[in-house]
C-alpha positions as a printed NumPy array, in Angstrom:
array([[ 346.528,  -41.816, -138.44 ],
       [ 345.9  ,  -41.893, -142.137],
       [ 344.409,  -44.908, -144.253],
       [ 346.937,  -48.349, -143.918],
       [ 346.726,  -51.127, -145.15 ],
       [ 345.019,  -52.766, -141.74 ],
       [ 342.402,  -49.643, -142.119],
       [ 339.044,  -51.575, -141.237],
       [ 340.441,  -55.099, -141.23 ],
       [ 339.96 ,  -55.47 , -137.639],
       [ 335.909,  -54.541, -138.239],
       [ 335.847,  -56.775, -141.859],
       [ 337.173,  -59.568, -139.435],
       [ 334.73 ,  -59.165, -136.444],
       [ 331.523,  -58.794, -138.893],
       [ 332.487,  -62.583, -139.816],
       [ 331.321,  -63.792, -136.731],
       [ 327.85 ,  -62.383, -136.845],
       [ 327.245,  -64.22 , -140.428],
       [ 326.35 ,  -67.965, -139.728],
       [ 328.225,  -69.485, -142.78 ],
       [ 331.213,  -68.027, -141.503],
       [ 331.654,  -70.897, -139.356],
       [ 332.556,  -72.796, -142.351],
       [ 336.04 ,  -71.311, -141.851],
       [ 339.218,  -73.468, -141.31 ],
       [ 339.608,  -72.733, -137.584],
       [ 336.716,  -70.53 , -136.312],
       [ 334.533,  -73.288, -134.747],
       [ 335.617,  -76.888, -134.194],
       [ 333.146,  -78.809, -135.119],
       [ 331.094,  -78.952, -131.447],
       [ 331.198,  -75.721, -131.638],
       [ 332.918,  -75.182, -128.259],
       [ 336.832,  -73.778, -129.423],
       [ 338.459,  -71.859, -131.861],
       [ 339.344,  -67.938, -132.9  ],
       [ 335.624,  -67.011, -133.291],
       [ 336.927,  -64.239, -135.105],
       [ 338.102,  -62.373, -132.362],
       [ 341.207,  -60.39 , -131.468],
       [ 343.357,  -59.493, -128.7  ],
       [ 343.255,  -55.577, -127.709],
       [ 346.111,  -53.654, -129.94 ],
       [ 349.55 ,  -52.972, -128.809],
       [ 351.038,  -49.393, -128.062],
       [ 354.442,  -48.594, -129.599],
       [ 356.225,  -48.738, -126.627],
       [ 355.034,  -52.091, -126.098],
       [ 355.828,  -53.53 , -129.046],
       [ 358.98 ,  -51.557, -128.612],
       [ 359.493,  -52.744, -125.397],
       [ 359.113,  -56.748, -126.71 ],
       [ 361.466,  -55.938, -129.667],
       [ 364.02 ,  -54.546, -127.185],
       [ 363.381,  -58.009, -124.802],
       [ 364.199,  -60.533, -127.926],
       [ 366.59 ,  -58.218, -129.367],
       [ 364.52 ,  -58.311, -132.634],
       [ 362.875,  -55.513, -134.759],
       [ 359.563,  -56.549, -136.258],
       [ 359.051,  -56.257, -139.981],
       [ 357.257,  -53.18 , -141.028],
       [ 353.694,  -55.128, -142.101],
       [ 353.249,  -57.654, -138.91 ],
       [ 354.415,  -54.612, -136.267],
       [ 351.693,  -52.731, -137.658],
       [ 349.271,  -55.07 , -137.521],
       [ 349.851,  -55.259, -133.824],
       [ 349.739,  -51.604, -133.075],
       [ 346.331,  -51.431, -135.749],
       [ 344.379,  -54.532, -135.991],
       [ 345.411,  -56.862, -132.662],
       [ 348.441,  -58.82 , -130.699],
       [ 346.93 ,  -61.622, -132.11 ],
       [ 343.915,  -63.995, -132.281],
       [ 341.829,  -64.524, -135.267],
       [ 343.66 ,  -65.086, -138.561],
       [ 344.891,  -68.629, -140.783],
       [ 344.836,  -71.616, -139.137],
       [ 343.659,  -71.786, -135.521],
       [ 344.359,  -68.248, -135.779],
       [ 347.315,  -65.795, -134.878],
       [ 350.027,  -66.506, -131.994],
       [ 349.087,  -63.472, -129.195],
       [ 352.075,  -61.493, -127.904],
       [ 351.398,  -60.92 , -124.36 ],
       [ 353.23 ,  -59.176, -121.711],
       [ 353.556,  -61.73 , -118.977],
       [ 355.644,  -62.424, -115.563],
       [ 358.489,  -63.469, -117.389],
       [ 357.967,  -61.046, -119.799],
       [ 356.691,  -60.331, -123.357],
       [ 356.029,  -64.133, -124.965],
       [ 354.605,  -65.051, -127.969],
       [ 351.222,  -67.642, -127.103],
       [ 352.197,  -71.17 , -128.033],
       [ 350.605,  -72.227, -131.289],
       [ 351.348,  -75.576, -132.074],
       [ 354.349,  -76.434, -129.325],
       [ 356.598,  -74.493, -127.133],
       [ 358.341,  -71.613, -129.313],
       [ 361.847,  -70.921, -128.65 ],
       [ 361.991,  -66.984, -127.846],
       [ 365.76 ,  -67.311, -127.611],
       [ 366.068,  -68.617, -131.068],
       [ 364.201,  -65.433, -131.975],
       [ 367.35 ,  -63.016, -132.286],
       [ 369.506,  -65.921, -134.588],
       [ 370.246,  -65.723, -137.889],
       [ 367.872,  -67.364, -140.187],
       [ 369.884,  -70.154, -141.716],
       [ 369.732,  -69.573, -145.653],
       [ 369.164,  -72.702, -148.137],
       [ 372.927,  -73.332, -148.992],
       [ 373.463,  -73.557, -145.028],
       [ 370.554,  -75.459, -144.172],
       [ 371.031,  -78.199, -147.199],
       [ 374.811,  -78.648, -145.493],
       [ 373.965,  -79.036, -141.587],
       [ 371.479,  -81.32 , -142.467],
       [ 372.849,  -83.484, -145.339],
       [ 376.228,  -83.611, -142.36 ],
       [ 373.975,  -84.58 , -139.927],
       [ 372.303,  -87.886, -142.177],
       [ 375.795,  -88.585, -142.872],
       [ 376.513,  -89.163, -139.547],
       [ 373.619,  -91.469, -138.933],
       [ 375.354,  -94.505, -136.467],
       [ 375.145,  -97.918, -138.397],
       [ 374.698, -100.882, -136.464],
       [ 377.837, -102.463, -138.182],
       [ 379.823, -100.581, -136.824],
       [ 379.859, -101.367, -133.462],
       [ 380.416, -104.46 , -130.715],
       [ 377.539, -104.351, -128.834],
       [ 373.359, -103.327, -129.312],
       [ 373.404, -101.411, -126.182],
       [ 376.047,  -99.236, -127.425],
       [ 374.75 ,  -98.883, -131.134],
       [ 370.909,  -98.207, -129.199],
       [ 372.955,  -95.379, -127.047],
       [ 374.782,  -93.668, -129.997],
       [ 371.742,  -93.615, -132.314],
       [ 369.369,  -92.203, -129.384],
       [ 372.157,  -89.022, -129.051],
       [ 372.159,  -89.143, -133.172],
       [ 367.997,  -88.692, -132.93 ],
       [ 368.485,  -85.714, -130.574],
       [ 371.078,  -84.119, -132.337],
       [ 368.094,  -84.326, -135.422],
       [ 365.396,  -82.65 , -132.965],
       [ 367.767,  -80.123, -131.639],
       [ 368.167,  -79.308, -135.811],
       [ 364.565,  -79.387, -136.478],
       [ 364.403,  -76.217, -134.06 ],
       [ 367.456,  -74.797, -135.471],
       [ 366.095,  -74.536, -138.745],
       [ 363.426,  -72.   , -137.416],
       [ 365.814,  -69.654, -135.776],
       [ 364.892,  -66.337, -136.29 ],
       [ 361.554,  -67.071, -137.313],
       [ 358.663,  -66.344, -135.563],
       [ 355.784,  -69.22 , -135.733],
       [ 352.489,  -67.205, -136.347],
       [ 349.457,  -70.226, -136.334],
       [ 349.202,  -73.653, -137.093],
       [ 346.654,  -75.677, -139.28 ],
       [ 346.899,  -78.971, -137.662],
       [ 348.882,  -82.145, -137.029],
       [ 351.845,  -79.864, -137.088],
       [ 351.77 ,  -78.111, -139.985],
       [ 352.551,  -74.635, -139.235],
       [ 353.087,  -71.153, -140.694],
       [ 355.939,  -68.612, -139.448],
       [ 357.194,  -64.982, -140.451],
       [ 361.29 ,  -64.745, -140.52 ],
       [ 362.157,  -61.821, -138.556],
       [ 366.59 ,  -61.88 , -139.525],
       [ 368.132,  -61.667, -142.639],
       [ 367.699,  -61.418, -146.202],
       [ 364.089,  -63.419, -146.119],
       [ 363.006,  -60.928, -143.242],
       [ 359.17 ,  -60.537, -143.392],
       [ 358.35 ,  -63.533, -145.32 ],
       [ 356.253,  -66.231, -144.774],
       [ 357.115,  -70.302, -144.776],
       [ 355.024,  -72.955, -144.311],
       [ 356.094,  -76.13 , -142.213],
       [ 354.976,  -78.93 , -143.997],
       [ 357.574,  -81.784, -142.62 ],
       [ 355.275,  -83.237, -140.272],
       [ 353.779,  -84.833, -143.25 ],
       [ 356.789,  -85.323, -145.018],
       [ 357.193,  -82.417, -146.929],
       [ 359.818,  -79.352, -146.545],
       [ 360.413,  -75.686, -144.274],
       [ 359.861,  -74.076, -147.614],
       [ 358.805,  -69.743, -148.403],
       [ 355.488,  -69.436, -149.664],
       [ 355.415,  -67.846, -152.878],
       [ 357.652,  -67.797, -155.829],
       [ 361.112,  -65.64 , -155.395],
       [ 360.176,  -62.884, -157.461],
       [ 357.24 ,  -62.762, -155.716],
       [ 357.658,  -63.642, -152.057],
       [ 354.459,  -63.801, -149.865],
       [ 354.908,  -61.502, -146.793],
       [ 352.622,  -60.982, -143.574],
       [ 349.868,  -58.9  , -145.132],
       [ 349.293,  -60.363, -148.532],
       [ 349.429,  -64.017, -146.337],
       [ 346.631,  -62.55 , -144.075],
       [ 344.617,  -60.344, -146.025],
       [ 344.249,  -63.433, -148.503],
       [ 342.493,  -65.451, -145.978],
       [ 340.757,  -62.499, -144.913],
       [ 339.607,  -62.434, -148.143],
       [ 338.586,  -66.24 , -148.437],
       [ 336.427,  -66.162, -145.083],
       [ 334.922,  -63.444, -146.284],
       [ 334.144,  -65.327, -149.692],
       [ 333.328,  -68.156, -147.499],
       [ 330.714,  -66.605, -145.578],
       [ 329.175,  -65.275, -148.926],
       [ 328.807,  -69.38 , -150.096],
       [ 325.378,  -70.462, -149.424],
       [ 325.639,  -73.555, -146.552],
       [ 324.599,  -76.883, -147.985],
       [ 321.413,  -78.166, -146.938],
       [ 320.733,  -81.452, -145.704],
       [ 319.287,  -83.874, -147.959]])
C-alpha cells in the first residue's frame, strides 16, 4: 500500500503517550489518572470486515473514516473521550456507545436536510398541549407527557443517518453523516447546552473525518510540545 493520508498517524498517535505533557490532552487521562483513551487504538479492520458491517447496516462508509479503520484503528484514541470502536459482537457488528445508546437502525435513514428539519420541528412546538385547553390536569399532565416523547423520539430522528463518533462531555457530541448530500461531514451536538445539531465548518469549506481528526492530532501533538506549568 502506497503513502495515505493515515500513513504513520497510528505511530504519531501512540508516541503521545510516552511524552508526559501529553496528558494535558482533553480526554487522555481523567484527572486521577485511572480512565480515558491513553492514546491507544483498537487493532485495524480487514476489508471484508468493514465490508461485512457496511452490508449489516446497509450503509457504505465515506471514503476518509473507512480508511481509517482498515489503516489506523476501529476506534479508540481520537477528540473527545476518543473514537466510538466498531466491534464485531454476538449480535453483530455495533458501534461502542459513546455518550448514550446509538441507534444502529437509524444508521441506513436519510439524513434529514435543514429545510426538513426546521419544519418537523417548528410542527412539533406548534403542537405543544396548552393547559387551557382542556377540562381536567390529569388529562392536560397525560397529553403533554406523550407531547415530551414525541420531542425525544425527534431528538434521535434528527441524527438519522449519522454516525456519533466521540463525545466531549455533558452531552456534547461529535458525529460523521454517512446518507445524503452532507455524507462524510462532521456536526457537532451542542443542544445539551442549548445550542444547535449544526456542520462544523463553513459550506464552502465543510470539515470532513480526516481534517476533524488530523486537527486534533495535530493539537495533542502541539500540546505535548507546551512546557507543563510548575507549581508555585
Amino acid at each position: 500500500m502506497g503513502e495515505t493520508m493515515w500513513s504513520g498517524v497510528r505511530e504519531r498517535v501512540e508516541a503521545l503517550a510516552q511524552v508526559d505533557e501529553a496528558q494535558q490532552v482533553f480526554g487522555a487521562w481523567d484527572l486521577a489518572g485511572g480512565s480515558g483513551h491513553h492514546f491507544r487504538f483498537a487493532d485495524p479492520l480487514s476489508e471484508p470486515e468493514v465490508a461485512e458491517a457496511e452490508a449489516q447496516w446497509g450503509v457504505s462508509l465515506p471514503a476518509e473514516y473507512r480508511g481509517f479503520l482498515l489503516e489506523v484503528g476501529a476506534g479508540g484514541a481520537g477528540p473527545g473521550y476518543g473514537l466510538s470502536i466498531l466491534r464485531r459482537t454476538d449480535a453483530g457488528w455495533l458501534w461502542s456507545n459513546v455518550d448514550r445508546c446509538l441507534r444502529h437502525d437509524y444508521l441506513r435513514l436519510p439524513f434529514p436536510t435543514g429545510e426538513e428539519r426546521w419544519r418537523v420541528l417548528a410542527e412539533h412546538d406548534d403542537r405543544q398541549p396548552l393547559l387551557s385547553g382542556f377540562d381536567d390536569e390529569e388529562a392536560y399532565f397525560a397529553a403533554y407527557s406523550a407531547w415530551m416523547t414525541a420531542g425525544d423520539e425527534l431528538s434521535d430522528w434528527v441524527t438519522c443517518g449519522a454516525l456519533k463518533l466521540s463525545h466531549e462531555g455533558c452531552g456534547y457530541c461529535d458525529w460523521l453523516v454517512l446518507t445524503g448530500p452532507e455524507s462524510g461531514r462532521m456536526w457537532a451536538d451542542d443542544r445539551p447546552g442549548g445550542g444547535e445539531f449544526r456542520p462544523l465548518g463553513e459550506p464552502p469549506t465543510p470539515v470532513g473525518f480526516a481534517r476533524w481528526y488530523l486537527h486534533w492530532v495535530e493539537g495533542a501533538e502541539a500540546a505535548a510540545r507546551r512546557p507543563r506549568r510548575r507549581p508555585r
